[in-house]
NUNU-924696 format. One record per residue: residue number from 1; x, y, z of N, C-alpha, C, O in turn. Coordinates in steps of 0.02 Angstrom, whole numbers, plus 32768, in hexadecimal, padded with zeros to 4 digits. Atoms other than C-alpha are relative to their C-alpha. Layout:
<sites>
<NUM <X Y Z> <X Y Z> <X Y Z> <X Y Z>>
...
</sites>
This chain:
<sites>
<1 <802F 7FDC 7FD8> <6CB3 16A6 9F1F> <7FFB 8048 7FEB> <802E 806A 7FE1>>
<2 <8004 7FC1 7FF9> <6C71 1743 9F0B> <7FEC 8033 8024> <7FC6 8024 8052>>
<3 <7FFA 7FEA 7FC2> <6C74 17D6 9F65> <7FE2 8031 7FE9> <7FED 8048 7FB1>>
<4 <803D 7FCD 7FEC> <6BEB 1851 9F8F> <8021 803C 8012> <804A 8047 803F>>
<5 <7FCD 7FC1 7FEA> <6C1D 18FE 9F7E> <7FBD 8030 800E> <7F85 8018 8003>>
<6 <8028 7FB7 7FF0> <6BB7 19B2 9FB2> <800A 8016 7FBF> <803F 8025 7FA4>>
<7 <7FF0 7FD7 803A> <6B7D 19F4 9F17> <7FFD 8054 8014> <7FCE 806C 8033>>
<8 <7FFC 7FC8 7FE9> <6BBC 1AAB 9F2A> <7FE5 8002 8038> <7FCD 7FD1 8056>>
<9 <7FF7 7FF2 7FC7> <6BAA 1B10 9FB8> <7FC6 8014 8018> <7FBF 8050 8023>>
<10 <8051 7FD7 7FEE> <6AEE 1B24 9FEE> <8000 800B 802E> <801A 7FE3 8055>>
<11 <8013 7FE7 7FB5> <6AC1 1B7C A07D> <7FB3 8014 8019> <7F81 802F 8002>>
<12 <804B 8001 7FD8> <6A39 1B78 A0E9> <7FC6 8046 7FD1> <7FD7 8071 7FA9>>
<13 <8024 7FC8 8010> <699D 1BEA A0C3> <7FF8 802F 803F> <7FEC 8018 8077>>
<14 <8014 7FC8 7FE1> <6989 1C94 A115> <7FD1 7FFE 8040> <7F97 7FF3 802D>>
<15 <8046 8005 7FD7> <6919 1C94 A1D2> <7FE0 8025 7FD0> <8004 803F 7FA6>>
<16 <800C 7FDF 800E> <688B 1CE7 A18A> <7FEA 802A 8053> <7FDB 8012 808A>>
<17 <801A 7FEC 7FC5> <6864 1D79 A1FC> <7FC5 8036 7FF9> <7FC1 806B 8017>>
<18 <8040 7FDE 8016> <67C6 1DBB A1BA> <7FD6 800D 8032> <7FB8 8041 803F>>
<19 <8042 8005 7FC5> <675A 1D96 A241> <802B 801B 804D> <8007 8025 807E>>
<20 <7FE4 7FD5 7FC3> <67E4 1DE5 A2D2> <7FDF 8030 8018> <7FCB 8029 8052>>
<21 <802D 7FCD 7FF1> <6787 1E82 A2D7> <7FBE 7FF1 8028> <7FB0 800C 805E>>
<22 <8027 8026 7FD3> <66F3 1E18 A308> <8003 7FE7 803C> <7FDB 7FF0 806A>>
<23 <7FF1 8024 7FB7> <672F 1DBF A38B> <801A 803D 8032> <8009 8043 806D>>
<24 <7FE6 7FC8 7FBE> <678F 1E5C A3DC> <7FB8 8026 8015> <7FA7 8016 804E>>
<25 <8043 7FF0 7FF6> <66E0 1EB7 A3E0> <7FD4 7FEE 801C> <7FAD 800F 803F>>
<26 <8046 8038 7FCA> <666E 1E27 A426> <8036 7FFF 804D> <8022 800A 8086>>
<27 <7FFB 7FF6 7FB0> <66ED 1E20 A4AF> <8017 803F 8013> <8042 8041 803F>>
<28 <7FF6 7FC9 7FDF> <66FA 1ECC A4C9> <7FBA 800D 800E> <7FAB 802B 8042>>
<29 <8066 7FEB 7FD0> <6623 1EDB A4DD> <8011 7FBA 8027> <8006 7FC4 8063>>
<30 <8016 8034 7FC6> <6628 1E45 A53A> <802F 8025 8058> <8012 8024 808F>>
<31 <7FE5 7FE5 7FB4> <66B8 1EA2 A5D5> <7FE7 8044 8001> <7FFD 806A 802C>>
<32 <801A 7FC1 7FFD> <665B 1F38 A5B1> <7FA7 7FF2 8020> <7F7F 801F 8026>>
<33 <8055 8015 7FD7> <65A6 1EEC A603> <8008 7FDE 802C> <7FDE 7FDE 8059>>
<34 <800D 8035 7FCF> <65E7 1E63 A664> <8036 803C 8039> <8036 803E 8077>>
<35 <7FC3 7FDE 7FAD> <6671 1ED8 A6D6> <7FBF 8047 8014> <7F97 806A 7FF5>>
<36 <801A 7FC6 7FDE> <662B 1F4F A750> <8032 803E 8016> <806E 8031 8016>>
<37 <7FE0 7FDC 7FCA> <666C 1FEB A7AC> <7FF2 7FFD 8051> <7FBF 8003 8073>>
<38 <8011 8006 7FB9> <669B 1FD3 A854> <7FDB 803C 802D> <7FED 8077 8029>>
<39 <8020 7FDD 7FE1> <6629 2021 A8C4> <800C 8004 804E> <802E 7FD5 8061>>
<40 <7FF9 800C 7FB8> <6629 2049 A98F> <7FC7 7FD3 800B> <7F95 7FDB 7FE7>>
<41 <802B 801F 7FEA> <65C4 1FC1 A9EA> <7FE6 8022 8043> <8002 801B 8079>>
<42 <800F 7FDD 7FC2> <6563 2029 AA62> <7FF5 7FD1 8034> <7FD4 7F9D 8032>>
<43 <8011 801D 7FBA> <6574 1FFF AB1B> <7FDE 802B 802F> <7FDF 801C 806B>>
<44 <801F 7FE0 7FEE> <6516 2079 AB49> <7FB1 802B 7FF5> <7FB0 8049 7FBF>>
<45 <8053 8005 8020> <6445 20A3 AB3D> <801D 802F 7FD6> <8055 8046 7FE3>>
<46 <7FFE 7FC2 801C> <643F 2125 AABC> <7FB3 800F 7FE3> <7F9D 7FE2 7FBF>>
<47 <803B 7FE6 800F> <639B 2171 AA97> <8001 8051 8000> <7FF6 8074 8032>>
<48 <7FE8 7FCA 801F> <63C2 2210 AA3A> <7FC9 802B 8023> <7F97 800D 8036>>
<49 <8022 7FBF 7FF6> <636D 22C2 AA71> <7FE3 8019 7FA6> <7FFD 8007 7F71>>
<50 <800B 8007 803F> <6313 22FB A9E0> <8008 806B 7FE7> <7FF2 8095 800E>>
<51 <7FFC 7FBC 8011> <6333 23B6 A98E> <7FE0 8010 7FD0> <7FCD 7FE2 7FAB>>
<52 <800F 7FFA 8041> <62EE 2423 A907> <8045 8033 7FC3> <803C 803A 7F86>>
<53 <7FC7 7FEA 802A> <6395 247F A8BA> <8034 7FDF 8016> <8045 7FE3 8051>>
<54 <7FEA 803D 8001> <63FF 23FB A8A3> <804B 8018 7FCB> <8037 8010 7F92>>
<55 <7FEB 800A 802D> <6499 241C A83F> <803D 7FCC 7FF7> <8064 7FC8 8026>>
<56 <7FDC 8039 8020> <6506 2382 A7D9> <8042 8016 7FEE> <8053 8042 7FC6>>
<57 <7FC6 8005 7FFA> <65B0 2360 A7FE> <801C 8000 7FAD> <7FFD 7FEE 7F7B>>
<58 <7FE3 7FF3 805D> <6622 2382 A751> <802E 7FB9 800F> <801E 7F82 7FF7>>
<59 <7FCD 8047 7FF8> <66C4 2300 A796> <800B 7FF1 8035> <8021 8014 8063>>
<60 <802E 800E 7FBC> <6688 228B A80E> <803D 7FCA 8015> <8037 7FA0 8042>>
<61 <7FCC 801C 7FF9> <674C 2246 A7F3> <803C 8027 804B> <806B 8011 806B>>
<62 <7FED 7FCD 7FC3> <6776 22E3 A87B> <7FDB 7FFC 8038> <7FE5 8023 8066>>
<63 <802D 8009 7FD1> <66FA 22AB A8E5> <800D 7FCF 802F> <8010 7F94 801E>>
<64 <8009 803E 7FC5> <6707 2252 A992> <7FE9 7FFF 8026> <7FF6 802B 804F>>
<65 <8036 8012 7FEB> <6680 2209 A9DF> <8004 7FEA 804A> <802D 7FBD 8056>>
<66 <7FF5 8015 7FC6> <6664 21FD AAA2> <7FB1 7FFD 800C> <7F87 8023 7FF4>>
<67 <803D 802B 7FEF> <65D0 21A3 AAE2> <7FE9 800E 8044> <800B 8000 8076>>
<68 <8010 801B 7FAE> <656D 21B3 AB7A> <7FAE 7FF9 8018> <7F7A 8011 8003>>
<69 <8045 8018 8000> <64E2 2172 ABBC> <7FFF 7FC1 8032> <8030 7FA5 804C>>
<70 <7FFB 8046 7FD4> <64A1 20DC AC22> <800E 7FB5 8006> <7FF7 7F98 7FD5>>
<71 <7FC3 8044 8031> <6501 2031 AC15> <7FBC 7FD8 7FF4> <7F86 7FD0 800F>>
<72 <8041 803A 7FEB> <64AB 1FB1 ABD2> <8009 7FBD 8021> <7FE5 7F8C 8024>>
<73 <7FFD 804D 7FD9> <64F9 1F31 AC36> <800C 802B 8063> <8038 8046 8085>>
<74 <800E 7FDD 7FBC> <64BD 1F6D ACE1> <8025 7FD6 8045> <8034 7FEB 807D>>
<75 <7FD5 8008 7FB3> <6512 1EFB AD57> <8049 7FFC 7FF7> <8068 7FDE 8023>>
<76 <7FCB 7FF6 8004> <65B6 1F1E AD0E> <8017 8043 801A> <8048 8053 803B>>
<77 <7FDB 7FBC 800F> <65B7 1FCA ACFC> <7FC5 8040 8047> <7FD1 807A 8058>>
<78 <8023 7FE2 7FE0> <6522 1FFD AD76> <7FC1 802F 7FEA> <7FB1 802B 7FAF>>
<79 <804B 7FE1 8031> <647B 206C AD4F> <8004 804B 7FFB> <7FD3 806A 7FE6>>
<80 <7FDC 7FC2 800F> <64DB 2113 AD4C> <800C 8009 7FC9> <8011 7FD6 7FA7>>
<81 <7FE6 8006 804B> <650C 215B ACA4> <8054 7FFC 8011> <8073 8009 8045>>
<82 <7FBE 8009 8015> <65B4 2138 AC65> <8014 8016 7FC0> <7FE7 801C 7F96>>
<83 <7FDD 7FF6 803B> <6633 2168 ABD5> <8028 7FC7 7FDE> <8055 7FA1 7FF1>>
<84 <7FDD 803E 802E> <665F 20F8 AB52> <8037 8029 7FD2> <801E 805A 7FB6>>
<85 <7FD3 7FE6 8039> <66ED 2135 AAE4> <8007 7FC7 7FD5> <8005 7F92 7FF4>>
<86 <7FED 8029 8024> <670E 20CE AA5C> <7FCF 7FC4 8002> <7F9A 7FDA 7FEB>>
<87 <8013 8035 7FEA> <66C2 201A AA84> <800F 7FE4 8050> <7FF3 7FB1 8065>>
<88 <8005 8005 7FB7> <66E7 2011 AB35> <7FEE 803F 8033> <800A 8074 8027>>
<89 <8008 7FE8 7FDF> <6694 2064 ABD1> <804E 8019 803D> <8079 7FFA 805C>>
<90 <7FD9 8008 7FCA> <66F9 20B6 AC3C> <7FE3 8027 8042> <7FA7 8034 8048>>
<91 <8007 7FF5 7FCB> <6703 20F7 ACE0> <800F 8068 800F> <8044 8087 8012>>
<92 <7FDB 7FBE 7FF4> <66F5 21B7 AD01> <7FF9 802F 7FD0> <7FFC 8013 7F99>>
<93 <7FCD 7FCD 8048> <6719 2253 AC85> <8039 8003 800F> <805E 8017 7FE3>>
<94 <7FBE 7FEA 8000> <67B1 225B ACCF> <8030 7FD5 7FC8> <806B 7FE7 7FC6>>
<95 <7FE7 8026 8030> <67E5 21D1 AC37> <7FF1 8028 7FBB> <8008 8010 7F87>>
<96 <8015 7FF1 8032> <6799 224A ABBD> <8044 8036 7FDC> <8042 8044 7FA0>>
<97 <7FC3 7FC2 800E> <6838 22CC ABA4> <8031 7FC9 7FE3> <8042 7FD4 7FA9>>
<98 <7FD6 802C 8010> <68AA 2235 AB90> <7FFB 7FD3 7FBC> <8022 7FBC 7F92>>
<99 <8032 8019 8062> <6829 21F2 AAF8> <7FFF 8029 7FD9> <7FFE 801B 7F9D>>
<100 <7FFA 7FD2 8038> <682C 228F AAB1> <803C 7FF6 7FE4> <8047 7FDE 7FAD>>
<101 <7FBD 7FE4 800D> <68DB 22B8 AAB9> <801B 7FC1 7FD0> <8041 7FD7 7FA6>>
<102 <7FE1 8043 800C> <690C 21F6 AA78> <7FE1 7FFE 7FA6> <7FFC 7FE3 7F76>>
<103 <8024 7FFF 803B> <688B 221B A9E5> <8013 8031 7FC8> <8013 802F 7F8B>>
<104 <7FE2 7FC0 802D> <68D1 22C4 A9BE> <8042 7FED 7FC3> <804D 7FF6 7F88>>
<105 <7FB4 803A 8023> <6979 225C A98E> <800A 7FE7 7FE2> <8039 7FEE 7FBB>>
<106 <800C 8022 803D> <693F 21E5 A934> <7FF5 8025 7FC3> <8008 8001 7F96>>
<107 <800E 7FC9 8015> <6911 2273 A8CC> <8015 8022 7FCD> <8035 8051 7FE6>>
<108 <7FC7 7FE1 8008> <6961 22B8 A84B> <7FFE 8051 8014> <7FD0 8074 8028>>
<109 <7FEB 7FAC 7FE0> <69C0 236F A870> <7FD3 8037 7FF0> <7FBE 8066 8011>>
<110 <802E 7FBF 8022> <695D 23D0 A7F6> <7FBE 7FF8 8020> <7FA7 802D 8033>>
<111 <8027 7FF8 7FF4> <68C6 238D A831> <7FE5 8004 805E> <7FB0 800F 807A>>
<112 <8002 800D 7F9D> <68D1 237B A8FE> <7FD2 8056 8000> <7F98 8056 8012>>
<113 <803C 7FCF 7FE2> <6884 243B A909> <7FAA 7FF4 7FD7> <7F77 800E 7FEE>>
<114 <803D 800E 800E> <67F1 2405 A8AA> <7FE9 7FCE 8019> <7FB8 7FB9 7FF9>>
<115 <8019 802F 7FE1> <67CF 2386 A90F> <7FAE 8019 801D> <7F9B 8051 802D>>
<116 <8048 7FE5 7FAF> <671F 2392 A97C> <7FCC 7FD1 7FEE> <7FAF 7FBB 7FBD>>
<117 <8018 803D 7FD8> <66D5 231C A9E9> <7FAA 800D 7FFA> <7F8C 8042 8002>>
<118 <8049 800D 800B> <6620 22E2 A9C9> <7FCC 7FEC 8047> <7FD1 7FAE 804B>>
<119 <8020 8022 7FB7> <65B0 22BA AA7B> <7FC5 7FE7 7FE8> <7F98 800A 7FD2>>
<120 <8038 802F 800B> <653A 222C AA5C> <7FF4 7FF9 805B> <8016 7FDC 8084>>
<121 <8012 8002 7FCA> <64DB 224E AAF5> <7FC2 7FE7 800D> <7F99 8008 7FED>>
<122 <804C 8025 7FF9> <6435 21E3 AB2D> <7FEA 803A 8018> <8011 8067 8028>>
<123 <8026 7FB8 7FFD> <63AE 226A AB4F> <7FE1 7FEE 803A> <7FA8 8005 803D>>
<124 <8013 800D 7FBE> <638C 2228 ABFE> <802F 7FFC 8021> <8026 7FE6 805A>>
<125 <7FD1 7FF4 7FCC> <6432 2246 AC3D> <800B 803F 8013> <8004 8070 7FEE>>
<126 <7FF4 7FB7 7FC7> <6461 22CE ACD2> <8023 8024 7FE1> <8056 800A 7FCA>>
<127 <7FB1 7FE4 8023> <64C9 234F AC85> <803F 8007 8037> <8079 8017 802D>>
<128 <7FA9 8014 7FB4> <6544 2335 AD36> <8041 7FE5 7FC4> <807C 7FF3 7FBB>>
<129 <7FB1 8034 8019> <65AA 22C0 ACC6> <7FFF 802C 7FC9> <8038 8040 7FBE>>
<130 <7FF0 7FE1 8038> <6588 2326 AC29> <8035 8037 8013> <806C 8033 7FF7>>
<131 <7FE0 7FDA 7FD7> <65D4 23AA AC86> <8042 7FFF 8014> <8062 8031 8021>>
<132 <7FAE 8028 7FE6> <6678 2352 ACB7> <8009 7FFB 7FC6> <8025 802F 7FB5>>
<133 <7FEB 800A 802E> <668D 2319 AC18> <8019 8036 7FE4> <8053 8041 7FD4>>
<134 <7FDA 7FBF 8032> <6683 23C4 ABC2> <804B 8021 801B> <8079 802F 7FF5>>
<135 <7FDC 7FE1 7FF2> <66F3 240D AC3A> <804F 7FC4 8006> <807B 7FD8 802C>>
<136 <7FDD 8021 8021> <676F 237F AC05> <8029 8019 7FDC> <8063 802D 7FE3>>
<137 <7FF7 7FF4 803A> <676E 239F AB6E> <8021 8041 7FF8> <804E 8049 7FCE>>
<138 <7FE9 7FC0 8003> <678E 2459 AB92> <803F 7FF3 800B> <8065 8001 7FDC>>
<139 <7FB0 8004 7FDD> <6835 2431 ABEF> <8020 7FD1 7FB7> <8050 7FDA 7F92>>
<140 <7FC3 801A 804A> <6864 23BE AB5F> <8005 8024 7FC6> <8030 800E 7FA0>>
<141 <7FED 7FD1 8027> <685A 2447 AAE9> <7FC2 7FF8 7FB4> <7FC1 8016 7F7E>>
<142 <803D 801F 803B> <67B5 23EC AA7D> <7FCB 803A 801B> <7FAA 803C 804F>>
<143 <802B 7FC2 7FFB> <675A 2490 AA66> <7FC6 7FF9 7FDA> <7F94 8018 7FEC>>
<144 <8022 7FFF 8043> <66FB 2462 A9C7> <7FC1 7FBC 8023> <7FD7 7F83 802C>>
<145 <802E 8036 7FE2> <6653 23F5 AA15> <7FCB 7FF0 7FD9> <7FAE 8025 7FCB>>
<146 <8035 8005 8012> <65D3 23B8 A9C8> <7FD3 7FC8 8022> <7FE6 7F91 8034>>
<147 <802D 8028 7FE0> <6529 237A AA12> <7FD6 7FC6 7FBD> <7FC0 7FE1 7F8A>>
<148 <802A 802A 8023> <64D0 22DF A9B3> <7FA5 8003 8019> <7F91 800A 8053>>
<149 <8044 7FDE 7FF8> <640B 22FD A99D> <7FDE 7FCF 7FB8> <7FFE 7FB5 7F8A>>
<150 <8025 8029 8029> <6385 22A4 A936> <7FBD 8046 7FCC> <7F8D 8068 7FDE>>
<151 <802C 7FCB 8028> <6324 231A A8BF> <7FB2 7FF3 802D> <7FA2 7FB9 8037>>
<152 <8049 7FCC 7FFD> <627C 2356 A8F8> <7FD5 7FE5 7FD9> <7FDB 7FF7 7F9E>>
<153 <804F 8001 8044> <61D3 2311 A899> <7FDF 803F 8020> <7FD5 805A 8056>>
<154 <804F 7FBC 8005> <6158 239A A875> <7FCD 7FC7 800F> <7FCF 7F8A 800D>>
<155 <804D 800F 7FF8> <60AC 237F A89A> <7FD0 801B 7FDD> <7F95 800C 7FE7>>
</sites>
């Protein structure tokens, strides 16, 4: 009988990885169109006031956004305006010092004094609550305000 040997020692061929580059690329445009940034889901009307000097936030990463306006789920929340922080309505400004302060934290150190709060305010609400709010904000130490506004068409 004879016996079947391995001629020398061959070894496999090389993956090729020519086309890697390719593939990392297509799926880097493909999570670069298909992912979104999360956004707030307004629960509240918003129908902006409209201005003509307008100026654009530089880092909108120092920015925190408080909402107010009229709910849109009216037999939850009633036909009064309300404050949304975040994605939920709440009850009051007196919750608004406690959202700051919780936001400041998250925060990092260097940047907590640059912080300042943005008011997305519907342009048919009382300033009563605007009013509470600001003076909130005063006691929590959020000095830096900014109003949201819709540019102005000429005519």
């Amino acid at each position: 009988m004879a016996k079947f040997r391995k001629k020398g020692g061959k070894k496999l061929p090389a993956v090729s990885t020519a086309s890697l580059p390719d593939i990392v690329f297509m799926l880097l445009f493909f999570f670069m169109t298909a992912t979104t940034m999360k956004e707030v889901t307004y629960q509240v009307k918003m129908t902006f006031p409209q201005a003509t000097e307008l100026t654009k936030l530089e880092n909108k990463s120092l920015v925190k956004y408080i909402y107010i306006g009229e709910a849109l789920d009216k037999k939850k929340h009633g036909v009064e305006s309300c404050i949304q922080l975040n994605d939920q309505i709440v009850e009051g400004p007196k919750r608004v010092g406690p959202f700051i302060n919780s936001e400041r934290e998250s925060m990092k150190e260097e940047d907590q004094p640059k912080m300042m709060v943005a008011l997305k305010i519907d342009k048919n609400t009382k300033m009563g609550i605007v009013t509470d709010v600001k003076t909130e904000l005063r006691n929590a130490q959020a000095l830096r305000i900014t109003y949201t506004a819709l540019q102005k068409q000429n005519r």
